[in-house]
C-alpha positions as CSV (number, residue, x, y, z in Angstrom):
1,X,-16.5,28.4,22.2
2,X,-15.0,26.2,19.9
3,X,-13.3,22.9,20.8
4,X,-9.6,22.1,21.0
5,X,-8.3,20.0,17.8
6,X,-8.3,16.6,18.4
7,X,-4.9,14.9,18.2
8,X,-5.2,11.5,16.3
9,X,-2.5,8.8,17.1
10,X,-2.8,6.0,14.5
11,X,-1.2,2.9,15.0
12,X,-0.5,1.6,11.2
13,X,0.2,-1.3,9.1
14,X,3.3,-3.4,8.4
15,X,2.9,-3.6,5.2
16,X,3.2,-0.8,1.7
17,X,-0.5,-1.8,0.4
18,X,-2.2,-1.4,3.4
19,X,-0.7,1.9,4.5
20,X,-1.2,3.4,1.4
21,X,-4.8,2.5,1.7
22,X,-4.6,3.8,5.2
23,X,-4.1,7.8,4.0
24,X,-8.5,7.1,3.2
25,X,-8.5,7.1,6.8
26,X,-6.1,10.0,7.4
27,X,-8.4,11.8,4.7
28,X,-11.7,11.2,6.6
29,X,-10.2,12.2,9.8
30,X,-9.2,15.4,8.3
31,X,-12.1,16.5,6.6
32,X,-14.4,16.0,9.5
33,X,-11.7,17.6,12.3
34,X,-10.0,20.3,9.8
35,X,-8.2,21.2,13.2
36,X,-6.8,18.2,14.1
37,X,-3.1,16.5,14.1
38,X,-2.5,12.9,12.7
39,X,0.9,11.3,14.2
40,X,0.5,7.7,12.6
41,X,2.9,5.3,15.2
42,X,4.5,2.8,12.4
43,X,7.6,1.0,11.3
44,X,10.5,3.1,10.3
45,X,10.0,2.3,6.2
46,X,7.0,3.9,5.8
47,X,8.4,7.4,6.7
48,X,8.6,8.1,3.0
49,X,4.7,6.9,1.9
50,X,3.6,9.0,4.8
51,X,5.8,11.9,4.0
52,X,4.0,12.3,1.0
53,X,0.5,11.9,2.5
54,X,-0.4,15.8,3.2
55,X,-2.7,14.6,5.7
56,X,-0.1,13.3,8.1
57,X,1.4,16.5,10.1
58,X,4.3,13.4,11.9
59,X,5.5,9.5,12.1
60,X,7.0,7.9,15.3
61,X,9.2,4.7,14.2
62,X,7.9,1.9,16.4
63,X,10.7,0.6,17.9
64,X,9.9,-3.7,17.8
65,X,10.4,-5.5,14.7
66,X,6.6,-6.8,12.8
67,X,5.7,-9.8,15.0
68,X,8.0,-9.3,18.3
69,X,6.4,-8.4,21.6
70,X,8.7,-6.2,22.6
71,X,7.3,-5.6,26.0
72,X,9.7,-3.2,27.5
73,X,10.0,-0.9,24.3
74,X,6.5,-0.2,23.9
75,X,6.0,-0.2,27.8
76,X,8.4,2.9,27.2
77,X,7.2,4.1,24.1
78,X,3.7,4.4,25.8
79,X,5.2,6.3,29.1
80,X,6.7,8.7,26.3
81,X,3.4,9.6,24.4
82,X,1.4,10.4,27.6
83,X,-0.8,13.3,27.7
84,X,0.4,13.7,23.6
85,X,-2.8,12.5,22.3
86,X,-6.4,12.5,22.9
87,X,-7.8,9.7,20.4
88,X,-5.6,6.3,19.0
89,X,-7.1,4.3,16.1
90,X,-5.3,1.0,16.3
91,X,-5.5,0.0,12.4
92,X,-3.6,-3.8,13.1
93,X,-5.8,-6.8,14.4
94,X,-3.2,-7.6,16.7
95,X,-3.3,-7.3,21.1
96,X,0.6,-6.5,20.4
97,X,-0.6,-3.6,18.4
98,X,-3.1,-1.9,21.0
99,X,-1.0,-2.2,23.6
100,X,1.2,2.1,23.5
101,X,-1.9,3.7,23.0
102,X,-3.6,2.3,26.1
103,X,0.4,2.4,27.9
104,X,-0.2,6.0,27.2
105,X,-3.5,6.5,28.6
106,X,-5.1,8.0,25.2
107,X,-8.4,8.6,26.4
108,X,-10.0,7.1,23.0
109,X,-8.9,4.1,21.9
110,X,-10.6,2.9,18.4
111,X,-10.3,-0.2,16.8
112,X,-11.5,-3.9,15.9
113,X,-12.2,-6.2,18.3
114,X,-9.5,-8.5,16.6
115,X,-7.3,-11.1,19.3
116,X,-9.7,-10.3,22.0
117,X,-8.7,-6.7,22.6
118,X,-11.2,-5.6,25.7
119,X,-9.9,-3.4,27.9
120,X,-7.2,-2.1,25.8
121,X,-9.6,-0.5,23.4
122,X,-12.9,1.3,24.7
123,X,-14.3,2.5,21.3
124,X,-14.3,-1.2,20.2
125,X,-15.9,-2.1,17.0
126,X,-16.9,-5.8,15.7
127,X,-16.1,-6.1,12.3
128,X,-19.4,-7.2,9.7
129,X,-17.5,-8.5,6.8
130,X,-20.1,-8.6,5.0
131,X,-21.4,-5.1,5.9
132,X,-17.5,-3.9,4.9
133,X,-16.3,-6.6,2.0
134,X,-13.2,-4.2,0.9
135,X,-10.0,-3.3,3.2
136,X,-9.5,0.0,2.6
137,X,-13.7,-0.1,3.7
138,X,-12.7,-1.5,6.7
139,X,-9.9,1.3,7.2
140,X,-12.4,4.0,6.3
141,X,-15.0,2.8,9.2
142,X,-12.7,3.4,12.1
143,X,-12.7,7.0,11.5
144,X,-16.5,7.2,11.6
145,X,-18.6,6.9,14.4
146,X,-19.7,3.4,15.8
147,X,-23.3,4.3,14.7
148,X,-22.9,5.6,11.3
149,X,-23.8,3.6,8.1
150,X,-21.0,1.4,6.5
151,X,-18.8,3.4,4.3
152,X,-19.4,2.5,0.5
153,X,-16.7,2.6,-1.8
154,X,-17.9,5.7,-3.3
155,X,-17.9,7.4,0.1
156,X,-14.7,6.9,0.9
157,X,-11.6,9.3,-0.6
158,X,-8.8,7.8,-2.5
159,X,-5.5,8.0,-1.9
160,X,-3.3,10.3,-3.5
161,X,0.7,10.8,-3.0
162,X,2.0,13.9,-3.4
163,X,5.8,13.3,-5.3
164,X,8.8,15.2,-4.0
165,X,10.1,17.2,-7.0
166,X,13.1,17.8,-6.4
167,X,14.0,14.5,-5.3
168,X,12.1,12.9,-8.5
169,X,14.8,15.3,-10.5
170,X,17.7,13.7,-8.4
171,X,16.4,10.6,-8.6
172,X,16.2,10.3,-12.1
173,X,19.7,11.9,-12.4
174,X,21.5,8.9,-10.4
175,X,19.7,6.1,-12.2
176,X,19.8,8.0,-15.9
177,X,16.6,8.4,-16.8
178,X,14.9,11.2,-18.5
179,X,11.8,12.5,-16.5
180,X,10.4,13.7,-19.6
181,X,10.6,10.7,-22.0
182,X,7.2,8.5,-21.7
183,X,7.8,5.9,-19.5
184,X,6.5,1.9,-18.5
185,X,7.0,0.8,-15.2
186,X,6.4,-3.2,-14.3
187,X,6.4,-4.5,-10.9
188,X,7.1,-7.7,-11.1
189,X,7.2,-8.9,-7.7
190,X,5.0,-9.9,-4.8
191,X,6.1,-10.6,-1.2
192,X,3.2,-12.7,-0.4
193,X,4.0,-15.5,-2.7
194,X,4.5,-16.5,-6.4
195,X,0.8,-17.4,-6.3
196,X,0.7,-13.5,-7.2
197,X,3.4,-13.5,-9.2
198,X,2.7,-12.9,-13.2
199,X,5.3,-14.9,-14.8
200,X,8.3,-13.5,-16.2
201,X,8.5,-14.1,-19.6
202,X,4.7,-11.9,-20.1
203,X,6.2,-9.4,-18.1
204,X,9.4,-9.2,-21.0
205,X,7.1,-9.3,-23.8
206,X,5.7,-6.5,-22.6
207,X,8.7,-4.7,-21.9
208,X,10.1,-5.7,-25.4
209,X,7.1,-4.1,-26.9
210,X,7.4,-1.4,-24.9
211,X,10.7,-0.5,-25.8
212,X,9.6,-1.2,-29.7
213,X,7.1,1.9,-29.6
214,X,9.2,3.9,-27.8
215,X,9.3,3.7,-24.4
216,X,11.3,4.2,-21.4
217,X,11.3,0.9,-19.7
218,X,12.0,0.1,-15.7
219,X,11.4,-2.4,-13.3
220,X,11.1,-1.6,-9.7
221,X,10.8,-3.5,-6.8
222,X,13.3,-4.8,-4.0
223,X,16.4,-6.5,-3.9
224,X,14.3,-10.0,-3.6
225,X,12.9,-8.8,-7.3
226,X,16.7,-8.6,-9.0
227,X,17.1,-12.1,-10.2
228,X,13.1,-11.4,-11.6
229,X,14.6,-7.9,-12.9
230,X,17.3,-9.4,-14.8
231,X,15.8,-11.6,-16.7
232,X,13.4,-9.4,-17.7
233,X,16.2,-7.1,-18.9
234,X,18.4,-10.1,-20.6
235,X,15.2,-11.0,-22.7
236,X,14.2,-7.3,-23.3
237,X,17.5,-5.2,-24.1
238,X,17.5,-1.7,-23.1
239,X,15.3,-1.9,-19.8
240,X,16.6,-0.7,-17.2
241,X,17.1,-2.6,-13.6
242,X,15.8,-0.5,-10.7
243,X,15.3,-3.4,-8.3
244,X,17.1,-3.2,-5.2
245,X,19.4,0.1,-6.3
246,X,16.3,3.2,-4.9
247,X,15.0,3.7,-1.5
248,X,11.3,3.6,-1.2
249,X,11.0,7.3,-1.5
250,X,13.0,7.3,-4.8
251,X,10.9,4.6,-6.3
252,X,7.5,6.8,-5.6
253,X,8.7,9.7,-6.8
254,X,10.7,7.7,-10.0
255,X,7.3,5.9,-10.6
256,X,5.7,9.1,-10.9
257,X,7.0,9.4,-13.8
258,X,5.6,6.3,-15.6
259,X,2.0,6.7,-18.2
260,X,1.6,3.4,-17.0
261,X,2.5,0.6,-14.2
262,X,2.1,-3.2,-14.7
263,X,2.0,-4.8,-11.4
264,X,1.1,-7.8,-9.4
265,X,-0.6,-7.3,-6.6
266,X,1.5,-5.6,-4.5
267,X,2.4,-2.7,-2.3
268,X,4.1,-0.9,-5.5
269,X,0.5,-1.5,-7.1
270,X,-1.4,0.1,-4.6
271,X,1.6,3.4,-4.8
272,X,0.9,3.4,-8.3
273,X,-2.8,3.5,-7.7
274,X,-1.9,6.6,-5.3
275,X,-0.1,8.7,-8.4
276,X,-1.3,10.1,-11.2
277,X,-0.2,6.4,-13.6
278,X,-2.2,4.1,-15.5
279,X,-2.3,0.8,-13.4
280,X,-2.5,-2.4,-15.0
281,X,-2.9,-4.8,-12.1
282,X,-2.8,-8.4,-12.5
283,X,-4.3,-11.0,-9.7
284,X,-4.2,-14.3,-9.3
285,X,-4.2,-16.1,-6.1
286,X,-5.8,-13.0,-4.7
287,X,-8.5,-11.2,-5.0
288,X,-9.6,-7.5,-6.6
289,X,-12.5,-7.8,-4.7
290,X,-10.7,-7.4,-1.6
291,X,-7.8,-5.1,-2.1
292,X,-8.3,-3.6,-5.5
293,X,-6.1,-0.3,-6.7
294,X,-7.8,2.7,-6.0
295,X,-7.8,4.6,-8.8
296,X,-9.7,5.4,-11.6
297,X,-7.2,5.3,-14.3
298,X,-6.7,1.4,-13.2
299,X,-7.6,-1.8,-15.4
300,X,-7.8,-5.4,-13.5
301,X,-6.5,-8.2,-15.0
302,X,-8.2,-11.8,-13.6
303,X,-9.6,-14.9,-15.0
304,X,-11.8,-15.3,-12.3
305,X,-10.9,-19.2,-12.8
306,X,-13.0,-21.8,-10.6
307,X,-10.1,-22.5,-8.3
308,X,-9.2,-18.8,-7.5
309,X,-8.8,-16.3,-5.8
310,X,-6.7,-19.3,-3.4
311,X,-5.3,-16.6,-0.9
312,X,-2.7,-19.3,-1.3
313,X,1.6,-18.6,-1.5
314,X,1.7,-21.4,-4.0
315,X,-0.6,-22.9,-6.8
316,X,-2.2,-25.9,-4.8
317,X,-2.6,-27.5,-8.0
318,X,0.5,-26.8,-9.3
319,X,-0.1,-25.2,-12.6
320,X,-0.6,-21.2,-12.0
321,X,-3.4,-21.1,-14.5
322,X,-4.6,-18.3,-12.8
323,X,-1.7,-16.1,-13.7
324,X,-0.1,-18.2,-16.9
325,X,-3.0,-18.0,-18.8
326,X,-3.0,-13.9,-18.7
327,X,-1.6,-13.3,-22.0
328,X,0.8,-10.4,-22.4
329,X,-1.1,-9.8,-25.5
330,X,-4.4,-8.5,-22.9
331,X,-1.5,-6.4,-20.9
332,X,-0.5,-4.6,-23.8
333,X,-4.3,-3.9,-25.4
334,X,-4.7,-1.8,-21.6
335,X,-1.6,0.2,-22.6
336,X,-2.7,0.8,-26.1
């Protein structure tokens, strides 16, 4: 007789990058329980990546803010989910973070040891960093058993968005653009830092050369990126602000559009990694070796300089050489 379908709770990140990594996971779990449900517990923004990860059959909004304790709202979030699910993989380092699955009495509770979790996970895992160098390796081992062999990168499925058409048709509608006119997307913002922020005036040469051999030219990000956006727009004419005006669905499915993305390292770099667009990603304080895009229509851009990768907000040393020194001229050559 075969066994019932397992139904997978995942308690996910807080932030774009790492749950669009994340849908590796949610494509392990699925090939290796075909059966089975994935519910991924996680803040109300990522509704849109994960309704566009097939794998994901629901979200639940967690309902505390990243960083608050917000005792009595998971203490009632976890008396909700009872007897829902039969295995949680906690994804977050955090005790906060492992606290509704266990509050819910899932009887398999995965996840990394992280702030000293026993007890609230009993499928606990010690992470080997050097065993599991790469996030989304990290990600991937959670779904495998305790004994198997690290994933390698090859091992591990990509993600891959799947764009809503109908809303990509709308979308372009309301912000006038044509869906069928090649397209250049650049992301030029960053919310770790400027440390991973490619300065502004490569990011309009590129966009003035874009527009110069044709192209449509946008910038995305969030409202933070506008004064970024504008500049780039007032030194390129013709490119169009996006920044701040789409929701986060509208920007997936408008960025679908786009031959090809230049981005920092970002959480738009890793959704551009996810479609089907050529990603030009650019690191400087941070590392490709860590969190690169997934994809293999994606070119990395670093100078692998003595003083970096950092993993710092702001240039210690004051002069960004890491990032200034990446000529737009190089960022170009990858679109050519």
């Amino acid at each position: 007789m075969a066994s019932p379908p397992i139904r997978f709770l995942i308690v996910g990140p807080s932030w774009v990058g790492d749950m669009v990594m994340a849908q590796s996971l949610f494509k392990i779990i699925k090939t290796e329980h075909s059966e089975s449900t994935i519910a991924v517990l996680a803040p109300a923004w990522s509704a849109p990546v994960l309704a566009r990860m097939p794998e994901v059959d629901s979200s639940i909004a967690m309902p505390v803010g990243h960083g608050a304790l917000g005792l009595r709202e998971r203490f009632r979030l976890g008396k909700q989910l009872k007897g829902e699910f039969d295995h949680a993989i906690v994804l977050p380092g955090s005790l906060k973070s492992a606290l509704v699955p266990w509050l819910a009495r899932i009887p398999v509770r995965t996840g990394f040891v992280g702030e000293q979790r026993y007890g609230l996970l009993n499928d606990i895992r010690k992470l080997d960093k050097k065993a599991l160098p790469l996030h989304v390796q990290r990600v991937a081992a959670l779904g495998k058993r305790k004994s198997a062999e690290a994933p390698t990168l090859n091992d591990i499925p990509k993600p891959k968005l799947v764009t809503d058409e109908a809303n990509k048709i709308a979308a372009c509608e309301r912000v006038g653009l044509n869906p069928n006119k090649k397209t250049l997307a650049l992301c030029p913002g960053a919310e770790f830092g400027p440390a991973k922020q490619w300065p502004i005036p490569h990011f309009a040469s590129v966009a003035a050369w874009g527009i110069e051999q044709g192209y449509q030219l946008i910038v995305l990000g969030s409202d933070k990126d506008t004064k970024a956006a504008q500049e780039i727009c007032q030194r390129a004419k013709g490119t169009k602000d996006l920044t701040g005006k789409t929701s986060l669905g509208d920007a997936i499915d408008l960025m679908s559009i786009a031959s090809h993305v230049v981005s920092n390292d970002s959480g738009l770099m890793h959704i551009a990694a996810a479609l089907d667009s050529h990603v030009i990603a650019i690191y400087g304080s941070s590392s490709d070796d860590y969190t690169p895009p997934l994809s293999d229509d994606a070119t990395k851009l670093s100078l692998n300089l003595s003083c970096s990768p950092c993993f710092q907000r702001t240039c210690p040393l004051g002069h960004l050489d890491c990032l200034n020194k990446i000529d737009a001229n190089k960022v170009i050559e990858c679109i050519k």
